[in-house]
C-alpha positions, 0 to 999 in steps of 0.5 A: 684315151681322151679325157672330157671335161667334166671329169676334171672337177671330178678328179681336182677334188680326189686328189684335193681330197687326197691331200687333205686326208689326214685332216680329217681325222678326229681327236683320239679323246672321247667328247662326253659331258665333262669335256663338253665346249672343251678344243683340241688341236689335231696335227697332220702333215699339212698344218692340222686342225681344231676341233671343240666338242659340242654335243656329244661330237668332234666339231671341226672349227679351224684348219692351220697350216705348218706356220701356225696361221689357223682359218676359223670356219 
């Protein structure tokens, strides 16, 4: 079976996806008013994330990995 070319990007992001699920997951507490611009650190096998609530929703405003460096976005 010969694979085109096209559906290498394709498949590279599946498995990235793959990979990274679990990162996306929100936190468990609910973001209403009175925790409105409040963080929470979300871990997952990787590292995990961190999210702040703004405006009634999760926002994801960082990734960190297993040594604890995090990536603002």
């Amino acid at each position: 079976m010969k694979m085109s070319a096209r559906w290498i990007p394709i498949a590279f992001i599946v498995i990235c996806l793959g990979l990274t699920g679990s990162a996306l997951a929100a936190p468990a507490t609910p973001c209403t008013a009175e925790n409105e611009s409040a963080t929470e650190f979300v871990p997952n096998r990787n590292g995990g994330a961190i999210y702040q609530c703004i405006n009634g929703r999760w926002e994801r405003i960082a990734v960190c990995g297993n040594n604890g460096q995090c990536i603002y976005l």
